[in-house]
C-alpha positions in Angstrom: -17.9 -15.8 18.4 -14.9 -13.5 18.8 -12.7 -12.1 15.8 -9.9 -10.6 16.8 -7.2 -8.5 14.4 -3.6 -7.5 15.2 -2.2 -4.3 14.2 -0.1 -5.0 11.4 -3.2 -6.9 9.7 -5.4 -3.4 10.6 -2.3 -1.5 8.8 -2.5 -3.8 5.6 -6.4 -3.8 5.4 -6.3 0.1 5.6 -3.2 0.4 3.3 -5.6 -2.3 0.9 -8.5 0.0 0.7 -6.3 3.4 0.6 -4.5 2.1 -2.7 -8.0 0.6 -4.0 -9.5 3.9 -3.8 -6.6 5.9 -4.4 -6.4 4.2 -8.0 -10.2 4.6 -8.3 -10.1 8.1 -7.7 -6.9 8.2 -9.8 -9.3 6.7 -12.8 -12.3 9.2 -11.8 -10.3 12.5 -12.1 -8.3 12.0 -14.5 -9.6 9.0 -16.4 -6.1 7.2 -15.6 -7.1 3.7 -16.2 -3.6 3.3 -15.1 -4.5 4.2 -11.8 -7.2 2.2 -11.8 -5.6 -1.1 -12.7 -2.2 -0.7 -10.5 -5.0 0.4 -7.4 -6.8 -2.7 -7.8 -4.0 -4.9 -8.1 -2.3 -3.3 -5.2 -5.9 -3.8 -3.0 -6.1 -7.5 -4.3 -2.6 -8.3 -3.6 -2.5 -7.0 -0.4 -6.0 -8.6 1.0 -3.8 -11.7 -0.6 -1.4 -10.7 1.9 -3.8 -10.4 4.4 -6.0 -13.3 4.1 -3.3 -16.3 3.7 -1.3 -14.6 6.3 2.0 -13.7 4.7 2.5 -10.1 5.7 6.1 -10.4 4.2 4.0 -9.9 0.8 2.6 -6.2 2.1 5.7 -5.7 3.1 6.9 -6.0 -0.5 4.4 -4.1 -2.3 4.5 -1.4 -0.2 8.2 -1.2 -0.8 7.5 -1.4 -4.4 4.9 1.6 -4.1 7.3 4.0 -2.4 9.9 3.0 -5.4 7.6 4.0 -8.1 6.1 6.5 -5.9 8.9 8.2 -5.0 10.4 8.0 -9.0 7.1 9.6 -10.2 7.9 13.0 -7.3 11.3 13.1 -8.8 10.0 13.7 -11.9 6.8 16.1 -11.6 7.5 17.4 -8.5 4.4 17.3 -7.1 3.5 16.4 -4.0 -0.2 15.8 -4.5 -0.8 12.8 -4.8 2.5 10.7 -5.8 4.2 12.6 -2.3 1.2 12.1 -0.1 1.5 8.0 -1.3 5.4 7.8 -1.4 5.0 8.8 2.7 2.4 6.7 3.4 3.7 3.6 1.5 6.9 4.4 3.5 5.5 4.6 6.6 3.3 1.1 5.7 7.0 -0.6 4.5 8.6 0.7 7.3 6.2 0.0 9.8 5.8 -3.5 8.4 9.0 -4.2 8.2 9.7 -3.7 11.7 6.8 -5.6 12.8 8.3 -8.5 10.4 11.6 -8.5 11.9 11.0 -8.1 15.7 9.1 -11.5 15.5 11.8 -12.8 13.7 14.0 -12.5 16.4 
């Protein structure tokens, strides 16, 4: 039996798990149950993503990660952790997005 994963999947099931524990973490330090419930809905929406096949949908919610992401840097000014996630959700979209479009053509 062979099981075989491209890269764009690997990048959505690592993005997955990075926002799942980011928002678990999130809830642990700070008891922001925020954090908890938008990392769990990110992680479940993107294995969504992942299992039916529709990367267009990771490409979305990372998108709409850096948006929020980016809105809550411009306000505290803290890089740690909104920075650290506005680069990586960039990087993700980006990435993604690329990805999306090249086998589009």
């Amino acid at each position: 039996m062979s099981f075989s994963i491209t890269q764009e999947e690997l990048v959505i099931l690592v993005y997955a798990v990075f926002m799942g524990l980011g928002g678990w973490v999130g809830f642990k330090k700070s008891g922001s149950t925020p954090s908890l419930i938008a990392g769990v809905a990110s992680f479940a929406v993107l294995v969504v993503s992942y299992i039916i096949g529709q990367p267009w949908i990771a490409v979305g919610v990372s998108a709409l990660l850096a948006a929020v992401f980016f809105r809550r840097v411009s306000k505290t000014r803290k890089l740690m952790p909104s920075g650290m996630l506005l680069v990586i959700s960039a990087v993700v979209f980006v990435y993604l997005l690329i990805q999306m479009l090249g086998k589009s053509s």
